[in-house]
N, C-alpha and C positions, 0 to 999 in steps of 0.2 A: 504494500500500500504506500502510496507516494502525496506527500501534503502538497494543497495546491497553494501556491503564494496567494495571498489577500491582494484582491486588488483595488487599487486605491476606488477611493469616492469620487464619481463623475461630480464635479461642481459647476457644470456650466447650467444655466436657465433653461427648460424648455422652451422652444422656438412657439411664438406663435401664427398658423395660416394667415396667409394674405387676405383673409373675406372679410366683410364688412360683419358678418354675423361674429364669427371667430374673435375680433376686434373688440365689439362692443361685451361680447363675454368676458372678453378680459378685464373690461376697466369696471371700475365702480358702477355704482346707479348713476350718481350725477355726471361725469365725465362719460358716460356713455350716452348720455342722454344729450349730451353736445357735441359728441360724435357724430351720431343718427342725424342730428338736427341740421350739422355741418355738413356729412355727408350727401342728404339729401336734398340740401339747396343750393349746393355746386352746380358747375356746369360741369359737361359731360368731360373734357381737359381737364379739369379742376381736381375729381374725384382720387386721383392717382397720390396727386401730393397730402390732398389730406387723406387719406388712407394709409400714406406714410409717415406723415407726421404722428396720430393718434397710434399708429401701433409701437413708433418709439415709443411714447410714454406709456403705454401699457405694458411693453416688455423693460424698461426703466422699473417701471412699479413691482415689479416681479422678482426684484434684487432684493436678498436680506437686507432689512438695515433702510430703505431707500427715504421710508416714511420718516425715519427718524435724522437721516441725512436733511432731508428738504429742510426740518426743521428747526435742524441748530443753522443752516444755509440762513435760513429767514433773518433768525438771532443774532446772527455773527460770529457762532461759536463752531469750535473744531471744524476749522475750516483749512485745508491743505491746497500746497500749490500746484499748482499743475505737473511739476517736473514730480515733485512726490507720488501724485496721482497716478502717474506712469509707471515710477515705482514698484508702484504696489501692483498696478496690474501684473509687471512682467514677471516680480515674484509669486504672483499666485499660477 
């Protein structure tokens, strides 16, 4: 019998679909609801970017920590520079 090595913990985000449905599943009530609102008062060009943009912040929100991030953001507190930011990405 042969031990299998542990393999490490995937920590990347689940992806979320490109749909509009898929989308508004991910955000809140209220941010979904200005989603839909958005989405559907675009024009037909229009739809792509904000479809992009709302799924950034839905997949943003999906990060440990993101709610509590915005909000020392707001405060002014534990707030890192960019070059750190990178930092830390590269070591995780």
């Amino acid at each position: 019998m042969s031990a299998q090595p542990e393999s490490p913990r995937d920590s990347r985000i689940p992806g979320i679909p490109h749909t509009i449905n898929a989308i508004a599943d991910a955000l809140d009530l209220a941010d979904s609801a200005r989603f839909k609102s958005e989405v559907l008062a675009a024009e037909e060009s229009d739809v792509p970017g904000v479809m992009r943009r709302w799924w950034k912040t839905a997949m943003i929100n999906r990060v440990p920590g993101a709610a509590r991030s915005r909000a020392n953001a707001e405060q002014g507190n534990c707030l890192v520079s960019v070059d750190e930011l990178i930092a830390r990405i590269d070591a995780a």
